[in-house]
C-alpha positions in Angstrom: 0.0 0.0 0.0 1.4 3.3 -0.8 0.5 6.7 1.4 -1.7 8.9 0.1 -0.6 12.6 -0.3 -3.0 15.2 1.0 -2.6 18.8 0.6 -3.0 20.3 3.8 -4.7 23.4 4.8 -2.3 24.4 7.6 0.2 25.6 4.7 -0.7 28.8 2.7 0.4 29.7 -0.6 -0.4 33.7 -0.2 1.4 35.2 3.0 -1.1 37.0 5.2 -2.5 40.4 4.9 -0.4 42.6 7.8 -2.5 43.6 10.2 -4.5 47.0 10.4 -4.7 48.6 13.3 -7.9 50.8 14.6 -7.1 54.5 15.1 -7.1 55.7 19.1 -10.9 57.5 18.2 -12.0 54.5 17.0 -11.0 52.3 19.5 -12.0 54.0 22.3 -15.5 54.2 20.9 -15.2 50.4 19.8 -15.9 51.1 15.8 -15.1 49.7 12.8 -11.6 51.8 12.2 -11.1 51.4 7.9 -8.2 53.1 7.2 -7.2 54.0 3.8 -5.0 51.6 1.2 -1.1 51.7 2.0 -0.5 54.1 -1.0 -2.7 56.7 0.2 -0.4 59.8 1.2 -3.3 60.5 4.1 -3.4 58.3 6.3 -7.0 59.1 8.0 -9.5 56.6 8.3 -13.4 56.8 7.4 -14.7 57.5 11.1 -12.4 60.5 11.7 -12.3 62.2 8.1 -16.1 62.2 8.9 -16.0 63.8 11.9 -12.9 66.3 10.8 -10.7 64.2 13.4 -7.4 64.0 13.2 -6.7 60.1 13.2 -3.6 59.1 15.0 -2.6 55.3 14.8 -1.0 53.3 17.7 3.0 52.4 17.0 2.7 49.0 17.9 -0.6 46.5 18.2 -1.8 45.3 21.8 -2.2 41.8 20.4 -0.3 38.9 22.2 1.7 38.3 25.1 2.0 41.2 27.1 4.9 40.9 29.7 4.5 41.4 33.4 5.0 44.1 35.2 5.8 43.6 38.7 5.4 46.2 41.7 8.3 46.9 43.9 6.4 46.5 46.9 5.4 42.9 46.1 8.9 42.0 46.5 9.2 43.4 50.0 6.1 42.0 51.9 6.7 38.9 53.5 5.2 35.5 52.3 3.3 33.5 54.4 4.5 29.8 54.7 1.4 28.1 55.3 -2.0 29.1 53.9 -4.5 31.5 56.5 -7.0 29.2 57.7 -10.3 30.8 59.1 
């Protein structure tokens, strides 16, 4: 018996779109945030160039692993060794 080859969906041909991010007015009010193609010279989106806004993008997305920040004062308390009981 020979294997049969299957083409698997977990590998794509076209490389992903990059990843638009919403303009600060847009997400704070939670809206759709359509910004213009990549050649466009101005880079406002729908929302704000209706409302005469001007639309300022985030430098960086908020998507993943965020890493930990931890308070100074955490480090200084003492730890009990045995759990509280009631």
């Amino acid at each position: 018996m020979q294997p049969i080859h299957r083409q698997t969906s977990l590998i794509e041909d076209n490389p992903k779109k990059p990843l638009t991010l919403a303009c600060y007015f847009c997400r704070k009010r939670k809206i759709a945030c359509q910004s213009p193609p990549a050649s466009s010279p101005d880079r406002t989106c729908n929302q704000c160039a209706k409302r005469k806004l001007k639309c300022v993008y985030p430098a960086t997305s908020r998507r993943g692993i965020r890493p930990r920040v931890y308070d100074l004062q955490d480090d200084r308390l003492p730890r009990p060794s045995a759990p509280l009981s009631l």
